[in-house]
py3Dmol code that shows the C-alpha trace and the ligand (Angstrom):
import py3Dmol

protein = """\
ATOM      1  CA  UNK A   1      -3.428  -0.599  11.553  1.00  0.00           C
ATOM      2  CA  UNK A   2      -7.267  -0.694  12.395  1.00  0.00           C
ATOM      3  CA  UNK A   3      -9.575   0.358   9.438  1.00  0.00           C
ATOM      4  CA  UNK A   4     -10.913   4.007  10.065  1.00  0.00           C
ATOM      5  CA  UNK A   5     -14.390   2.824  11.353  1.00  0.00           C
ATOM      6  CA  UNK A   6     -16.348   4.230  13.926  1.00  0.00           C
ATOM      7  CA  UNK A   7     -18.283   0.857  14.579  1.00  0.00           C
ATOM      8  CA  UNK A   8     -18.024  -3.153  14.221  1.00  0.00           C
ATOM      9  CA  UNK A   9     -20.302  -5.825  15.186  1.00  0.00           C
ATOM     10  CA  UNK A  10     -19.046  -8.001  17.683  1.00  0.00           C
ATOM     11  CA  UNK A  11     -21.399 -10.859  19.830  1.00  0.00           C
ATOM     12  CA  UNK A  12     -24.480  -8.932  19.134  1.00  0.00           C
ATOM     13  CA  UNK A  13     -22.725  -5.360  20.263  1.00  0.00           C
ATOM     14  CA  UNK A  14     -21.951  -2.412  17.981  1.00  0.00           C
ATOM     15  CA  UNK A  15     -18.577  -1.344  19.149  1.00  0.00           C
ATOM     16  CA  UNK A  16     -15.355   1.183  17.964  1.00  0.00           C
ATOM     17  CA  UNK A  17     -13.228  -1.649  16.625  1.00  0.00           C
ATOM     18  CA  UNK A  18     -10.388  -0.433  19.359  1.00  0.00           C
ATOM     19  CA  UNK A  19     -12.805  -1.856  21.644  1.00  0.00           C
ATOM     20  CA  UNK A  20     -13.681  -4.740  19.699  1.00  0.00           C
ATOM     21  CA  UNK A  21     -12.186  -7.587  21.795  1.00  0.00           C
ATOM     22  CA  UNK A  22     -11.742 -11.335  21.209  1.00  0.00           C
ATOM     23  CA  UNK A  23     -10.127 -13.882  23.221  1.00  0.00           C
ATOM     24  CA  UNK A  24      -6.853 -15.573  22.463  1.00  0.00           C
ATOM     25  CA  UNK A  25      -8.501 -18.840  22.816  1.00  0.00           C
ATOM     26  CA  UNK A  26     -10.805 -18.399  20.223  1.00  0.00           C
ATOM     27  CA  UNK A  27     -11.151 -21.396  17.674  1.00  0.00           C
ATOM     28  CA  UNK A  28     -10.588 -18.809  14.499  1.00  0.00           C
ATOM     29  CA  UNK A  29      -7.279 -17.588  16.265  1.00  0.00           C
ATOM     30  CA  UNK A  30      -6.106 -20.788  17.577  1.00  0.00           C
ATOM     31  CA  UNK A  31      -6.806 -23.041  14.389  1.00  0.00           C
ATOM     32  CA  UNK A  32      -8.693 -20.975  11.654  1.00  0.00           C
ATOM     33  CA  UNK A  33     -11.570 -22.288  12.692  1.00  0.00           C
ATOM     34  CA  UNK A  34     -14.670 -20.402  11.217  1.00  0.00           C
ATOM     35  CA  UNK A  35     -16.028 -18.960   8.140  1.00  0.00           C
ATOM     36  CA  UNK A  36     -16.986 -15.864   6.474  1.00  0.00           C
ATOM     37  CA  UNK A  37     -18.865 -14.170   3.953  1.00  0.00           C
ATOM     38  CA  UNK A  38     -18.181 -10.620   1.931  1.00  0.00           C
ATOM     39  CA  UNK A  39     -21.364  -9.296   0.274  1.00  0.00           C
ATOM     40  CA  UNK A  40     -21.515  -5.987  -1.907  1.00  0.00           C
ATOM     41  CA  UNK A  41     -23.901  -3.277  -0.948  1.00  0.00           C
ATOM     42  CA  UNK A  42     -24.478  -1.094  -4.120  1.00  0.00           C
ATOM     43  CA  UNK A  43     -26.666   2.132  -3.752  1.00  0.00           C
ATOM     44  CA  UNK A  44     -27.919   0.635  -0.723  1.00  0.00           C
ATOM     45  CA  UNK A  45     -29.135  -2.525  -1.544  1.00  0.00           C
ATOM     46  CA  UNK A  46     -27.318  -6.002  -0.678  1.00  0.00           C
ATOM     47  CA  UNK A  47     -26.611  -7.485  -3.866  1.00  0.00           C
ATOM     48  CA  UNK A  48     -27.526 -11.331  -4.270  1.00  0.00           C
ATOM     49  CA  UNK A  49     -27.856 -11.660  -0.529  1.00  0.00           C
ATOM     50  CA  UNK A  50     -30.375 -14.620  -0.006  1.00  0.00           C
ATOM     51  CA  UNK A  51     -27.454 -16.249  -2.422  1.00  0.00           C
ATOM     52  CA  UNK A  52     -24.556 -14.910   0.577  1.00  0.00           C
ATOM     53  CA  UNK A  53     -26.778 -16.289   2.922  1.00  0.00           C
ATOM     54  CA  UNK A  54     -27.331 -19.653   1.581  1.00  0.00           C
ATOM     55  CA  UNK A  55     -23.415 -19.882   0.776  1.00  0.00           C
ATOM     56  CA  UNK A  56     -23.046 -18.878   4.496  1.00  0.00           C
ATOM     57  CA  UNK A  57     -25.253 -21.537   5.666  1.00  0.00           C
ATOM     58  CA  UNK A  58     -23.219 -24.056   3.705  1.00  0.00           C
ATOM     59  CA  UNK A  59     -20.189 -23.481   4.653  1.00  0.00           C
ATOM     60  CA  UNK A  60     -21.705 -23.348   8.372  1.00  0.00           C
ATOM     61  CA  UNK A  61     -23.304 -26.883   8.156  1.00  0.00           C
ATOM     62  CA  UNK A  62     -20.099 -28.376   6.524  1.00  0.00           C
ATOM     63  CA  UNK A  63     -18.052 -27.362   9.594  1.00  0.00           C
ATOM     64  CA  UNK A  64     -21.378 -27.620  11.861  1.00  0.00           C
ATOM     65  CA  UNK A  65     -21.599 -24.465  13.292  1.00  0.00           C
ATOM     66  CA  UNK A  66     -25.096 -23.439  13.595  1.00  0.00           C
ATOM     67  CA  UNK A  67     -25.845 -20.006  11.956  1.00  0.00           C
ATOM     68  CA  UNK A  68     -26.706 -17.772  14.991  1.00  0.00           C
ATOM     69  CA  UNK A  69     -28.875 -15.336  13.501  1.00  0.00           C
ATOM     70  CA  UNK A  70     -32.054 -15.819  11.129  1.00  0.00           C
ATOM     71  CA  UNK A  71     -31.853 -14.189   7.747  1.00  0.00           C
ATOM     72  CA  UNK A  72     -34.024 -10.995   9.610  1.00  0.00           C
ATOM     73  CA  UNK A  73     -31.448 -10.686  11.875  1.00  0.00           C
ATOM     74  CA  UNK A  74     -28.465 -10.582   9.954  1.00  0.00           C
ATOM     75  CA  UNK A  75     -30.265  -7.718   8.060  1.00  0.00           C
ATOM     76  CA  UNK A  76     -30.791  -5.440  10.929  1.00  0.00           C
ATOM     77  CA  UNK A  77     -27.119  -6.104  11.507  1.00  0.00           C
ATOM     78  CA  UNK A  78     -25.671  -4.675   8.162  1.00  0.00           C
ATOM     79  CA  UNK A  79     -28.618  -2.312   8.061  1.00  0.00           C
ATOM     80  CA  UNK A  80     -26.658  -0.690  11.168  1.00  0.00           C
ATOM     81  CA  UNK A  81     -23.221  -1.104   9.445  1.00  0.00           C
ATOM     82  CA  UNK A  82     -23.960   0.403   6.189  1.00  0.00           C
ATOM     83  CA  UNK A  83     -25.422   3.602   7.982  1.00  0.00           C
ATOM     84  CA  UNK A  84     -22.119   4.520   8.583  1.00  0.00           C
ATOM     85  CA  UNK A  85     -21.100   4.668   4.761  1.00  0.00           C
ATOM     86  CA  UNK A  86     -24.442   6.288   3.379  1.00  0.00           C
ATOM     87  CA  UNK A  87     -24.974   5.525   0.248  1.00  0.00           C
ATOM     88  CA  UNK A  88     -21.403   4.557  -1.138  1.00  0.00           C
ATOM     89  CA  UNK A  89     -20.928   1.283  -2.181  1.00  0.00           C
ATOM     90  CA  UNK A  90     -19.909  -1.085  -0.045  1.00  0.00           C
ATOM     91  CA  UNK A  91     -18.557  -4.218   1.115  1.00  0.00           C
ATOM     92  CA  UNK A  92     -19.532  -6.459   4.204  1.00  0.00           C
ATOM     93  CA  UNK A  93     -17.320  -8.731   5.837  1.00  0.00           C
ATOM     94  CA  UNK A  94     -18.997 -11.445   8.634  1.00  0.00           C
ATOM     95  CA  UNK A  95     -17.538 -14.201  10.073  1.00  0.00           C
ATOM     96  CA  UNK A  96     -18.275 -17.104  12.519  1.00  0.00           C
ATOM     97  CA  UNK A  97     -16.003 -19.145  14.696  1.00  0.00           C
ATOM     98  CA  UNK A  98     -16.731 -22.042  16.709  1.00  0.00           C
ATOM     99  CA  UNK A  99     -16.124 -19.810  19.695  1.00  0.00           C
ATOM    100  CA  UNK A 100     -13.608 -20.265  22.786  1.00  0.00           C
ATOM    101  CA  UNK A 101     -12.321 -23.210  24.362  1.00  0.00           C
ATOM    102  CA  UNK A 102      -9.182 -24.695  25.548  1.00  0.00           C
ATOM    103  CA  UNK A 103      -7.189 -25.623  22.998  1.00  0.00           C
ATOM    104  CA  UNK A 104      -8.122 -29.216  21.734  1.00  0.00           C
ATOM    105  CA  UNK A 105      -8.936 -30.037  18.112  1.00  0.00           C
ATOM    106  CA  UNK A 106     -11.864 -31.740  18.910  1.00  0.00           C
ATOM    107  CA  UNK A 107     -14.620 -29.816  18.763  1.00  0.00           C
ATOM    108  CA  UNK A 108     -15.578 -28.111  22.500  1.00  0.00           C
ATOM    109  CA  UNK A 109     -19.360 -29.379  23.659  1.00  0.00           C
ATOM    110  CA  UNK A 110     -20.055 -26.194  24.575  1.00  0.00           C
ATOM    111  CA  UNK A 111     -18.249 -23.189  22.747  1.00  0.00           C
ATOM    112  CA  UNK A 112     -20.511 -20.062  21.963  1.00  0.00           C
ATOM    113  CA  UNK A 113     -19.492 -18.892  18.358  1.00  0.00           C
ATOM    114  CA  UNK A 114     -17.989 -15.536  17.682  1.00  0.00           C
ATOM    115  CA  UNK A 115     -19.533 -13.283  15.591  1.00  0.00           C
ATOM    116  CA  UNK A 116     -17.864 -10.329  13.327  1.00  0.00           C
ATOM    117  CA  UNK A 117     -19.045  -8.187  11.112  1.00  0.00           C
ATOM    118  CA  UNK A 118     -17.861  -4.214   9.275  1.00  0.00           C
ATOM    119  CA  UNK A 119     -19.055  -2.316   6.474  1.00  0.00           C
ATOM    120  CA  UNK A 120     -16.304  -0.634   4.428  1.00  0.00           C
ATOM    121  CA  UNK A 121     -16.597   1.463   1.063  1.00  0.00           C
ATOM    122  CA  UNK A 122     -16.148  -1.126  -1.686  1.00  0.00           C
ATOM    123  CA  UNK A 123     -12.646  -0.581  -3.534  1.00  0.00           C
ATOM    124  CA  UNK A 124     -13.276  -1.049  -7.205  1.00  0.00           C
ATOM    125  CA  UNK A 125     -10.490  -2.047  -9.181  1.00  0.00           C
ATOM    126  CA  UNK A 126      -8.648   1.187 -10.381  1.00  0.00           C
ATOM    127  CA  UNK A 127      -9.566   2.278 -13.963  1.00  0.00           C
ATOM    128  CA  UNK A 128      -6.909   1.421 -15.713  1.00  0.00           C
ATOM    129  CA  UNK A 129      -7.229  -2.364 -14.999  1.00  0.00           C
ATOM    130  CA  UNK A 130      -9.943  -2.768 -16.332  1.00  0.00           C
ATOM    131  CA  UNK A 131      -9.165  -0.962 -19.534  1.00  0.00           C
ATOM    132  CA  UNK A 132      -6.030  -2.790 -19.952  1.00  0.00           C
ATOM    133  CA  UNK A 133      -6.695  -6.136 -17.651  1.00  0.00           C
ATOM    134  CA  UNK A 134      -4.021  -7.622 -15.345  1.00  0.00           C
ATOM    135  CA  UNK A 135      -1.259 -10.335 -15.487  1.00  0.00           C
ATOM    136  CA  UNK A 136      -1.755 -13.654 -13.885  1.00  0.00           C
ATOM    137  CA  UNK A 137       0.552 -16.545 -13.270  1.00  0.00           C
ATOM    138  CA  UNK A 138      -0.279 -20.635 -13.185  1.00  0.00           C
ATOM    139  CA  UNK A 139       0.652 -22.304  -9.757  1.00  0.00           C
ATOM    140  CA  UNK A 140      -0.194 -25.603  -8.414  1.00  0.00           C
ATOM    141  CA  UNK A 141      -3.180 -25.213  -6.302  1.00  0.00           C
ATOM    142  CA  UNK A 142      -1.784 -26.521  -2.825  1.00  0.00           C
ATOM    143  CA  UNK A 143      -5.024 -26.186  -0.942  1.00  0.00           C
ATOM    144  CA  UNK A 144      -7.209 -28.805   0.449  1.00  0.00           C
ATOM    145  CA  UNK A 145      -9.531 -30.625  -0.715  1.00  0.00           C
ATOM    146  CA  UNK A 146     -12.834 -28.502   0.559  1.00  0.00           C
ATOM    147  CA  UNK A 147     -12.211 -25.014  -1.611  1.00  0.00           C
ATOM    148  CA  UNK A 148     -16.048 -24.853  -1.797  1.00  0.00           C
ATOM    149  CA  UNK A 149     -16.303 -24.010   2.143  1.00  0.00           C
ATOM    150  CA  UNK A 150     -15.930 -20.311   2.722  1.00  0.00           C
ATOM    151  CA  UNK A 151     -13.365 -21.103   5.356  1.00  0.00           C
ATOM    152  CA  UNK A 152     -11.487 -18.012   6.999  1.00  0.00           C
ATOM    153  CA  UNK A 153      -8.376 -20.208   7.009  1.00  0.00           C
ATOM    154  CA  UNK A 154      -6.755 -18.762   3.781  1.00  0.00           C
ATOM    155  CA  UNK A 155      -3.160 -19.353   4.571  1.00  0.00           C
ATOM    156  CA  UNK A 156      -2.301 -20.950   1.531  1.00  0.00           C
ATOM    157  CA  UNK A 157      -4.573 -18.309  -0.728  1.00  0.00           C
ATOM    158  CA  UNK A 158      -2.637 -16.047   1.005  1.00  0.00           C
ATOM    159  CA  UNK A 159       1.011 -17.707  -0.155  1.00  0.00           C
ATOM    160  CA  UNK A 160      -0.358 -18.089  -3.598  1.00  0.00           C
ATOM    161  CA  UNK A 161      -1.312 -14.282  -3.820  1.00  0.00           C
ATOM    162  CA  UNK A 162       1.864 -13.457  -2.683  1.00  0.00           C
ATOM    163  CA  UNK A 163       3.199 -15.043  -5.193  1.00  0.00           C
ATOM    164  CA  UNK A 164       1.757 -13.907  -7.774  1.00  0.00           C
ATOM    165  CA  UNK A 165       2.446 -10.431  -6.342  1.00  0.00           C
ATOM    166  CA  UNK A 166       6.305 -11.264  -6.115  1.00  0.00           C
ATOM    167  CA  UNK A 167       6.177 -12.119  -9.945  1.00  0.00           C
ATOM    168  CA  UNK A 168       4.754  -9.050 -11.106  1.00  0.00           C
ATOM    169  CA  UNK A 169       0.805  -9.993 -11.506  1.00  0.00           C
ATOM    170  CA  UNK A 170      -2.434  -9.193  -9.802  1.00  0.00           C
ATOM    171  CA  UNK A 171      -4.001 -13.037  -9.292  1.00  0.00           C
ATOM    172  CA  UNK A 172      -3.141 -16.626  -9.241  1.00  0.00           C
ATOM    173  CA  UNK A 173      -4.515 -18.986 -11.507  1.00  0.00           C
ATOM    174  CA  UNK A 174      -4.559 -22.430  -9.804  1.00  0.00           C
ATOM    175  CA  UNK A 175      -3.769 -25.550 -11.182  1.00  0.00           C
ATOM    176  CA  UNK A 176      -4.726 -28.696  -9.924  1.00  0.00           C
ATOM    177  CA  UNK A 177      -4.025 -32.069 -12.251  1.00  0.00           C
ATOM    178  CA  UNK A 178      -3.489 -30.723 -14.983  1.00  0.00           C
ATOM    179  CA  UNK A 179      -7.134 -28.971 -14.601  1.00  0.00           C
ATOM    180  CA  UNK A 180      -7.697 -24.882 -13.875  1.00  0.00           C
ATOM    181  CA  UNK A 181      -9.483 -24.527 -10.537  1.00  0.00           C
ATOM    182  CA  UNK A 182      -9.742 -20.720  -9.675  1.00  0.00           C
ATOM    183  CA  UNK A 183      -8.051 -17.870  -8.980  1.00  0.00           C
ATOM    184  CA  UNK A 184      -6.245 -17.358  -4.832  1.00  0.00           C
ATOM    185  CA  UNK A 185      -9.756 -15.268  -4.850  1.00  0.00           C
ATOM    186  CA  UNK A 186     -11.434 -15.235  -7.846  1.00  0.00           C
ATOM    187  CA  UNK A 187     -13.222 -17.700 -10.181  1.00  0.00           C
ATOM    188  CA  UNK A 188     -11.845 -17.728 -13.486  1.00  0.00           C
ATOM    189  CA  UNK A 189     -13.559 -17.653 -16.706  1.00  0.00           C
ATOM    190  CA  UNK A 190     -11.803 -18.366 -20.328  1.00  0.00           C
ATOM    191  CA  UNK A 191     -13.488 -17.230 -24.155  1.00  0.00           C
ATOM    192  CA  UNK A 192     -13.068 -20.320 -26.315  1.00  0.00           C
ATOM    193  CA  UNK A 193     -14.251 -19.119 -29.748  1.00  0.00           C
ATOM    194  CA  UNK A 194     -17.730 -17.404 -28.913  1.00  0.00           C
ATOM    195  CA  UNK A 195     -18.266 -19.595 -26.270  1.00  0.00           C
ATOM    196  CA  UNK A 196     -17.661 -18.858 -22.349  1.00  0.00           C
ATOM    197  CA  UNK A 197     -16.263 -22.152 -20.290  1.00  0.00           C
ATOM    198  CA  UNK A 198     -15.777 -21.997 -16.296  1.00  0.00           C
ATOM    199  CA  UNK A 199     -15.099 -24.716 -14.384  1.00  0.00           C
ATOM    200  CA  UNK A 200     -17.887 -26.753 -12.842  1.00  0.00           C
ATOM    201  CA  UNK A 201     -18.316 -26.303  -9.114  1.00  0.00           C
ATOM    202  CA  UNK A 202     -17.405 -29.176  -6.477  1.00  0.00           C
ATOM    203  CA  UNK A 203     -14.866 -29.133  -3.560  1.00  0.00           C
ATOM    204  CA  UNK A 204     -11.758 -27.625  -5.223  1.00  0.00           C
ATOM    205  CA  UNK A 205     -13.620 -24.284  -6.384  1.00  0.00           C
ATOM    206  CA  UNK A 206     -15.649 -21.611  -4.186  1.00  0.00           C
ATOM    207  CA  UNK A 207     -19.171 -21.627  -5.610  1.00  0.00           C
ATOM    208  CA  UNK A 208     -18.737 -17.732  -6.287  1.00  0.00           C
ATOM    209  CA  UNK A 209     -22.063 -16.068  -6.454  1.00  0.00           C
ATOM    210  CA  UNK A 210     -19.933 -13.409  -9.141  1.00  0.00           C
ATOM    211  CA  UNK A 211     -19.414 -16.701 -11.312  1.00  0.00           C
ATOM    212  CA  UNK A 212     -23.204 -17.845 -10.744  1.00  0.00           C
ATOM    213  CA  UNK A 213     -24.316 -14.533 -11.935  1.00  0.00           C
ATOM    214  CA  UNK A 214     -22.141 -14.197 -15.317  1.00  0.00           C
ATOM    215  CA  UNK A 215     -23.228 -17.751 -15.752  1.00  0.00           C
ATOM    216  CA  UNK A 216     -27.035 -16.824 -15.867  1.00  0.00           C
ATOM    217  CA  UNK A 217     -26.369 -13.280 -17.505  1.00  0.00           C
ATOM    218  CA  UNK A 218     -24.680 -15.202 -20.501  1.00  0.00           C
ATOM    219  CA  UNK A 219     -27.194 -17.910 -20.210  1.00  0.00           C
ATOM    220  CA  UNK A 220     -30.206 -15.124 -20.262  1.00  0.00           C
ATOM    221  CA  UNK A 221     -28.686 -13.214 -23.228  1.00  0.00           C
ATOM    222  CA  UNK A 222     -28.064 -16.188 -25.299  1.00  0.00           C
ATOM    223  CA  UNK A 223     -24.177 -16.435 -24.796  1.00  0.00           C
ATOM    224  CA  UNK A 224     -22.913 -20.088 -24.779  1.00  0.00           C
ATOM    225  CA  UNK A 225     -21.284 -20.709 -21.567  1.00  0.00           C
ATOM    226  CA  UNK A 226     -20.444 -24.163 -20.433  1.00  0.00           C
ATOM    227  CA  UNK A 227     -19.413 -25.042 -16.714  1.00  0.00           C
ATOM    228  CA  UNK A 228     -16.528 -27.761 -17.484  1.00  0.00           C
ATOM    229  CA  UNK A 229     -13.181 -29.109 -16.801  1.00  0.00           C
ATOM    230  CA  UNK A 230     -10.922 -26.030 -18.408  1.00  0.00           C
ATOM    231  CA  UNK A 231      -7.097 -27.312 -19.196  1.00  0.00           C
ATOM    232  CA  UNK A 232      -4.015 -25.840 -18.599  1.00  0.00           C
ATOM    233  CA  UNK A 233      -4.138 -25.993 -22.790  1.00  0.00           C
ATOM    234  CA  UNK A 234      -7.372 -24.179 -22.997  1.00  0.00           C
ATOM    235  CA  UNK A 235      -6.392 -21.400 -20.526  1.00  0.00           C
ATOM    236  CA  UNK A 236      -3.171 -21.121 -22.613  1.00  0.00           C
ATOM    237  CA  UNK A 237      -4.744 -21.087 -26.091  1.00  0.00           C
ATOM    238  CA  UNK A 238      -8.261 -18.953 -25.302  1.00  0.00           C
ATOM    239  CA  UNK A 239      -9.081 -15.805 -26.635  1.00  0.00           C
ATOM    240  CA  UNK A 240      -9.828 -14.292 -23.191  1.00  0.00           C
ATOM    241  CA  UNK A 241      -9.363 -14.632 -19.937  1.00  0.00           C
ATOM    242  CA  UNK A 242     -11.505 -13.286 -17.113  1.00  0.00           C
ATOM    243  CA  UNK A 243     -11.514 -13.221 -12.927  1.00  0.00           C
ATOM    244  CA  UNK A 244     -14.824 -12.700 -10.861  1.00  0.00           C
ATOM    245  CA  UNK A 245     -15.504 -11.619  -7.480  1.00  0.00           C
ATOM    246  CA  UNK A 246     -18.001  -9.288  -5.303  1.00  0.00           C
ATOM    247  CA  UNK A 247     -15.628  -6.734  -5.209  1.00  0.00           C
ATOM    248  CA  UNK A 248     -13.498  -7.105  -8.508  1.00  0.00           C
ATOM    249  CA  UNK A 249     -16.316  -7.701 -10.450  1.00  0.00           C
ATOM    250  CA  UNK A 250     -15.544  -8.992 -13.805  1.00  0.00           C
ATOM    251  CA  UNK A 251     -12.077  -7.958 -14.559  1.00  0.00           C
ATOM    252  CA  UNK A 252     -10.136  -9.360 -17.593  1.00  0.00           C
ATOM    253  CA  UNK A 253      -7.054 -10.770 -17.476  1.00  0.00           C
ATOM    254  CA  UNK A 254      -4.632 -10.175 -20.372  1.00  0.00           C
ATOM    255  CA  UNK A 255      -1.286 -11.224 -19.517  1.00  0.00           C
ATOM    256  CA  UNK A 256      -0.611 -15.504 -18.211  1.00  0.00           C
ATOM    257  CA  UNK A 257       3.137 -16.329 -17.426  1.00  0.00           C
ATOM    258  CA  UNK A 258       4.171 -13.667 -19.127  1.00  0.00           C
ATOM    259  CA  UNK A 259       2.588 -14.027 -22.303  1.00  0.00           C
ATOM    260  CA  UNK A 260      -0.252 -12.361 -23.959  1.00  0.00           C
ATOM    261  CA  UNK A 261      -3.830 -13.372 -23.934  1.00  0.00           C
ATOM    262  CA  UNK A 262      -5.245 -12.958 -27.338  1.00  0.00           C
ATOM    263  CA  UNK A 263      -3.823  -9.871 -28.626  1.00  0.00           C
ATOM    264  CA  UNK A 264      -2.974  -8.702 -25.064  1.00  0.00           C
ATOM    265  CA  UNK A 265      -5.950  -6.388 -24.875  1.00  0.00           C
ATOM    266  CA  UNK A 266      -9.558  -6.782 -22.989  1.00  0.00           C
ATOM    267  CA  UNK A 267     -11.651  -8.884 -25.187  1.00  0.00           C
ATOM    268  CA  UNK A 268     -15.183  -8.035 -27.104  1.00  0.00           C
ATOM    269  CA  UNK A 269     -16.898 -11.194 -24.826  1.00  0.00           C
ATOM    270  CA  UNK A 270     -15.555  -8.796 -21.839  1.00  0.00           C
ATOM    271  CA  UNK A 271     -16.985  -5.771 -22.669  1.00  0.00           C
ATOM    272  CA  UNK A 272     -20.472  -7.274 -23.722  1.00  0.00           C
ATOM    273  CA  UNK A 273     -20.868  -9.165 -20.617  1.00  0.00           C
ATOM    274  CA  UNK A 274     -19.677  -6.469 -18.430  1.00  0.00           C
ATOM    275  CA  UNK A 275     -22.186  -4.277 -19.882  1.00  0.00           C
ATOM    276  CA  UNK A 276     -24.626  -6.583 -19.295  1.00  0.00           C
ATOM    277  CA  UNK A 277     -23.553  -7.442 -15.732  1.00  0.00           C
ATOM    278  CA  UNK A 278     -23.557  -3.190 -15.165  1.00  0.00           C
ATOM    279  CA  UNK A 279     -27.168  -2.901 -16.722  1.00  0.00           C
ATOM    280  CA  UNK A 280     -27.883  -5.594 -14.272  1.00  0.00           C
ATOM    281  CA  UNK A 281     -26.476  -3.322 -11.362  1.00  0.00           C
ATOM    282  CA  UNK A 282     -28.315  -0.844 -12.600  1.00  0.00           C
ATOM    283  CA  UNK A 283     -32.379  -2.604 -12.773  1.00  0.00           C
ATOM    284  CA  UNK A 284     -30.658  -3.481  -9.056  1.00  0.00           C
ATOM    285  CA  UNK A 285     -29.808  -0.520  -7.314  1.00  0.00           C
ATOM    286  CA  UNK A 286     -33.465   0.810  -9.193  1.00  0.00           C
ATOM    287  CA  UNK A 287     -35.407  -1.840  -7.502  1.00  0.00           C
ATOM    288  CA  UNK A 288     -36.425  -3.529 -10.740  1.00  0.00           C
ATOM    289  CA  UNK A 289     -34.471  -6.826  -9.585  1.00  0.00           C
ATOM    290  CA  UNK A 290     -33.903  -8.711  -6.854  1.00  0.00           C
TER     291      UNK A 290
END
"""
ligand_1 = """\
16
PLP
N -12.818 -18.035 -5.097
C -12.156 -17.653 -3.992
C -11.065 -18.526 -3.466
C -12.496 -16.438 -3.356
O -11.847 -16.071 -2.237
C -13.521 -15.635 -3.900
C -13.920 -14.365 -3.287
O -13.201 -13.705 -2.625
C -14.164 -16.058 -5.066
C -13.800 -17.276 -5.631
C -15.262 -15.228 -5.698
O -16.468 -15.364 -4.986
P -17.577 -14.219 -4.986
O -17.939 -13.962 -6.408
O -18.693 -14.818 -4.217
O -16.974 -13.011 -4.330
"""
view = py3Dmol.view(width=600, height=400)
view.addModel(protein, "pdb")
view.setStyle({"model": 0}, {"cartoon": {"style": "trace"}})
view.addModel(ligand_1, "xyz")
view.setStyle({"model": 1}, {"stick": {}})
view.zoomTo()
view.show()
């Protein structure tokens, strides 16, 4: 089913998405090939975009695509997307693909990539989640080896959400040698004592711009918060347990395999960040931050 949207962004066009068209040829259809961005919009603003963008243009060099707009450009873009939503929050979704060619894995001279972009009201994680958190289960992380490119191929994110859906929970925490790595789309976060721990980024975690800006709330308001290897031992003993994302936000989790986390209930480190993450919102959507 299409979403109810009067208007996309396709290859520079604004179009109904029923008219939205893309070849079967193209390198995201055919092998996955591209990458893609989602970037909150909240009372108007694009939150942490110059950090979306920069992701974007990482992820676009380590596949070597070239980005085809400037920074201006893709502005004017979601400035047109958002006007359909007013002044709800929002969420935009772009992505690139190498573009159309005959079917080869090596890369075609000469492809033109294809360009898509929406803007739908953001979903915020019903109520009650956050005031009671949500279950998670440990799985091996069987992704590759390049979880910091923002790749559209999401196959296996897709099997391990699944999966965790199947067994009752809302995420999956992945597990790579013995080490935490992140959630099928989240970053994870753990309380140890009063300090917050995260792993550090490198190629088997997205660098989530959520995670980067917990990291410098805590860091800004004098919370300890360490970026380091987080065992399956520390996830299982911590006090809390948290997920991040642009559209989840900071949500805690208080059920892993099963058992409780801490006494099963969101944590005081939760509700003192997530205050200060929401007064951060806030000096945002006022103008008083960038
Ligand atoms: N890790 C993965 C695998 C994700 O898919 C996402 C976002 O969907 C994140 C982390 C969180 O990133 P961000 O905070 O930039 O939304």
């Amino acid at each position: 089913m299409m979403p109810a949207l009067t208007q996309v962004y396709l290859d520079g066009k604004f179009l109904p998405p029923d008219q939205a068209k893309v070849s079967v040829f193209d390198r995201g259809f055919i092998f996955g090939d591209g990458v893609y961005e989602v970037i909150p919009v909240f009372g108007g603003r694009l939150f942490r975009l110059p950090h979306h963008l920069a992701r974007l243009e990482a992820s676009l060099a380590a596949i070597r695509v070239h980005n085809p707009h400037t920074a201006g450009e893709w502005k004017n873009v979601f400035a047109r997307l958002m006007e359909e939503h007013g002044t709800r929050d929002q969420s935009i979704y772009l992505q690139i693909t190498r573009g159309v060619a005959p079917r080869d894995h090596a890369f075609p001279p000469d492809a033109v990539p294809t360009v898509f972009a929406y803007a739908q009201p953001l979903k915020y994680p019903p109520a009650e989640q956050l005031a009671e958190g949500v279950a998670a289960v440990t799985t091996a992380d069987i992704r590759w080896q390049r979880c910091d490119i923002k790749a559209i191929a999401l196959l296996a994110n897709a099997l391990l959400r699944q999966q965790a859906i199947e067994q009752g929970a809302a995420e999956a925490i992945l597990v790579r040698d013995g080490l935490m790595t992140e959630g099928a789309a989240s970053n994870i976060f753990i309380v140890s004592g009063e300090r917050l721990v995260t792993p550090p980024k490198g190629p088997y975690i997205l660098p989530g711009i959520t995670r980067d800006l917990v990291v410098e709330i805590a860091r800004a308001n004098r919370i300890a918060c360490e970026e380091k290897p987080v065992t399956i031992e520390m996830l299982r003993t911590a006090n809390e347990v948290w997920l991040t994302s642009s559209t989840k936000e900071i949500l805690p989790i208080t059920r892993v395999d099963g058992r409780a986390v801490g006494n099963g209930k969101p944590g005081p480190m939760h509700a003192r960040l997530f205050a200060l993450y929401k007064e951060y919102k806030r000096a945002f959507i006022e103008g008083k931050v960038e």
